[in-house]
N, CA, C and O atoms as a CHARMM CRD file, in Angstrom:
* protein
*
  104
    1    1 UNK  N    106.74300 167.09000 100.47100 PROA 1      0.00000
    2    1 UNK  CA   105.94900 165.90300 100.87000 PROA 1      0.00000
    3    1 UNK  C    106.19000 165.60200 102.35800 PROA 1      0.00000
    4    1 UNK  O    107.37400 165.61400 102.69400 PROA 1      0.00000
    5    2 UNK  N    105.31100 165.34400 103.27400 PROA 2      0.00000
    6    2 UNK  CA   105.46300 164.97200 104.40500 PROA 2      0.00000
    7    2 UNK  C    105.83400 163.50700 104.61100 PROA 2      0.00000
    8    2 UNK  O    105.38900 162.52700 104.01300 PROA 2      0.00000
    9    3 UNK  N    106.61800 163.55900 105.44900 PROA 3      0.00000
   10    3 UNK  CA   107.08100 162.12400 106.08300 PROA 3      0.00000
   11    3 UNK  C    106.22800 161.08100 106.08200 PROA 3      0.00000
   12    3 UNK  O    106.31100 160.02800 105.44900 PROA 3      0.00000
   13    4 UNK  N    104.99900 161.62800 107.20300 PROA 4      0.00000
   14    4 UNK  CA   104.16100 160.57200 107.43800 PROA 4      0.00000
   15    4 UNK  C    103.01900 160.08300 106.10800 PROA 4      0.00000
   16    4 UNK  O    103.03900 160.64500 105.01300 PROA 4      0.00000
   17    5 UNK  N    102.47700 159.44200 106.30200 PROA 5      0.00000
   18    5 UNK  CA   102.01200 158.83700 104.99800 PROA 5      0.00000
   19    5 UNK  C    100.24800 159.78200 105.01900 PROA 5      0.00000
   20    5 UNK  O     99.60700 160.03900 106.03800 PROA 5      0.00000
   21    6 UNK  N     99.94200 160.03800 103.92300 PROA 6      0.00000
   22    6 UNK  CA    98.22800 160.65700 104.57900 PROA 6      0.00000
   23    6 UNK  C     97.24900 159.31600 104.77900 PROA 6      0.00000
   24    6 UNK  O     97.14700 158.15000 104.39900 PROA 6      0.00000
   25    7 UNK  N     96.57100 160.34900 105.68300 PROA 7      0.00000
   26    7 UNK  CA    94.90800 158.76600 105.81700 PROA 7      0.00000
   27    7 UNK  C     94.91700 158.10700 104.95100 PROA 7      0.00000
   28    7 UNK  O     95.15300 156.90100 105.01300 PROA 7      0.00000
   29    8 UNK  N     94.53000 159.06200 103.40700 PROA 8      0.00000
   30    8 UNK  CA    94.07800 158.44800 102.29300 PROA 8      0.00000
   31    8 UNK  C     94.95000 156.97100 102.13400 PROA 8      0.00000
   32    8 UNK  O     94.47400 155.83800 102.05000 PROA 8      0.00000
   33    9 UNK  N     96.23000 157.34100 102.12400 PROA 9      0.00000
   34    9 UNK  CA    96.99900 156.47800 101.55400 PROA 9      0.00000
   35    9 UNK  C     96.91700 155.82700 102.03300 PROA 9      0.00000
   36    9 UNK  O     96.57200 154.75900 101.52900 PROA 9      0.00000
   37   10 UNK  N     97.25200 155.97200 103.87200 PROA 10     0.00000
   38   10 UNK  CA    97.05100 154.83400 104.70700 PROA 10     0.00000
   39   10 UNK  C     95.82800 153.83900 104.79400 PROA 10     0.00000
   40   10 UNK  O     95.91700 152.66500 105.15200 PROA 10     0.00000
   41   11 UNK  N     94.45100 154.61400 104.34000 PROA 11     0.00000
   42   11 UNK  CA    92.91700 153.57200 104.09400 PROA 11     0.00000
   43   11 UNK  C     93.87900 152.68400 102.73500 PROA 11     0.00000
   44   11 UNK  O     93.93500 151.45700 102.81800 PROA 11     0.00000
   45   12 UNK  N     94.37400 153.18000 101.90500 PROA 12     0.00000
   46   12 UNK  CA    94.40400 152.38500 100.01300 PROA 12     0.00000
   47   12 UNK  C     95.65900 151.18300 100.91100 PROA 12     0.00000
   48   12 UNK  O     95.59600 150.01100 100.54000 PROA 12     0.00000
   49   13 UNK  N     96.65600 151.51500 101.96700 PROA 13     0.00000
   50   13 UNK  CA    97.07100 150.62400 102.04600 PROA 13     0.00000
   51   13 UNK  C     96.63100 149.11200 103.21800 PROA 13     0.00000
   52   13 UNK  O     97.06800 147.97300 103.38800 PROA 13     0.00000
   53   14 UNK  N     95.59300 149.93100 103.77000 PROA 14     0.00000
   54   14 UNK  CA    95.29200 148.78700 104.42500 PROA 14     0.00000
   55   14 UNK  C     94.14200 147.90700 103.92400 PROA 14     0.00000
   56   14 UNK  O     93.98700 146.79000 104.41700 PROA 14     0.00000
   57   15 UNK  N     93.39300 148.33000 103.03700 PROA 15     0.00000
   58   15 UNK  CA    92.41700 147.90900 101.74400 PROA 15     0.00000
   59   15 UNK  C     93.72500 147.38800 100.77400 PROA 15     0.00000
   60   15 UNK  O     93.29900 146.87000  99.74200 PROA 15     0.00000
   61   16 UNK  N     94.70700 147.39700 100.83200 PROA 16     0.00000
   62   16 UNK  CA    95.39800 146.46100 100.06100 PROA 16     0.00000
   63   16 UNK  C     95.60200 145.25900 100.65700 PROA 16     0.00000
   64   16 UNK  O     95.51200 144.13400 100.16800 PROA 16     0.00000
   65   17 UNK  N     96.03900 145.78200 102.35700 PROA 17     0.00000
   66   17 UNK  CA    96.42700 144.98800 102.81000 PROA 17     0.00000
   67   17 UNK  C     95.17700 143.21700 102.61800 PROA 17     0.00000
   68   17 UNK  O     95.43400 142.06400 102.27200 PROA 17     0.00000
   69   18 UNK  N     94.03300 143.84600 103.01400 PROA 18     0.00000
   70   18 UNK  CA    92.79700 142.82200 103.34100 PROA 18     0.00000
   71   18 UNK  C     92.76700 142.20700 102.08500 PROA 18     0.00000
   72   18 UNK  O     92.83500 140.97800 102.06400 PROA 18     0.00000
   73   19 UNK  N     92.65600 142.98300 100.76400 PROA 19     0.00000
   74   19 UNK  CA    92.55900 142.23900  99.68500 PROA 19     0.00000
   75   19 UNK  C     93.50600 140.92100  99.57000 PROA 19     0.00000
   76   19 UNK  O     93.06800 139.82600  99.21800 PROA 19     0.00000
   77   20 UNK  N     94.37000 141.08200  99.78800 PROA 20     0.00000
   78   20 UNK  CA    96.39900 140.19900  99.75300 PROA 20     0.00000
   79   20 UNK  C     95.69100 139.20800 100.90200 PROA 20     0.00000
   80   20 UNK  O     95.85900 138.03900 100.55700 PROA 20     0.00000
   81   21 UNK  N     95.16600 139.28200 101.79500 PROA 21     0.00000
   82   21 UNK  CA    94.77200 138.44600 102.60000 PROA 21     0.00000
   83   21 UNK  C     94.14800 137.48700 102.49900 PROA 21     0.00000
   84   21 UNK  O     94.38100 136.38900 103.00400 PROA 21     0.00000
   85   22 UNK  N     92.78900 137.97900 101.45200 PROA 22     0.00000
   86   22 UNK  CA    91.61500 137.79000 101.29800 PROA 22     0.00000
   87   22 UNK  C     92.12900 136.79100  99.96600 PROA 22     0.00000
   88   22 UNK  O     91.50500 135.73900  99.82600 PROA 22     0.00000
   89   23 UNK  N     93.04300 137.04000  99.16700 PROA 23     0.00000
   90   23 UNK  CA    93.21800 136.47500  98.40600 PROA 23     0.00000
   91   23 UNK  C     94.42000 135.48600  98.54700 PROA 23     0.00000
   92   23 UNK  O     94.67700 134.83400  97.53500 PROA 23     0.00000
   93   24 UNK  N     95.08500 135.30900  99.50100 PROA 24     0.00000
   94   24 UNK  CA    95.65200 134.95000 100.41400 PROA 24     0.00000
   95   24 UNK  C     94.65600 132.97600 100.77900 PROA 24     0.00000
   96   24 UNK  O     94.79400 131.80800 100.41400 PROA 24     0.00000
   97   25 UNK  N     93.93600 133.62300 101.49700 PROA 25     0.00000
   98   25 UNK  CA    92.80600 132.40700 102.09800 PROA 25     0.00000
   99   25 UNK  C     92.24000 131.90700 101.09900 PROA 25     0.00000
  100   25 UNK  O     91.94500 130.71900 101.23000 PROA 25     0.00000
  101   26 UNK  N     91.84700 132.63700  99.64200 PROA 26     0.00000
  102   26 UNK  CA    91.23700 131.67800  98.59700 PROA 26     0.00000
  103   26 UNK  C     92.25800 130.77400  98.44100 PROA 26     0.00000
  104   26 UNK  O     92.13400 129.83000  97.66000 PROA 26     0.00000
């Protein structure tokens, strides 16, 4: 497994991130 994290994962975690946000402000 490589160190760095892949795109993929990195898009699912920053689409987590916005969701947590998003749900966050509700």
């Amino acid at each position: 497994m490589s160190a760095e994290p892949s795109e993929e994962c990195r898009s699912e975690d920053v689409l987590r991130e916005k969701h947590a946000q998003s749900a966050a402000r509700n």
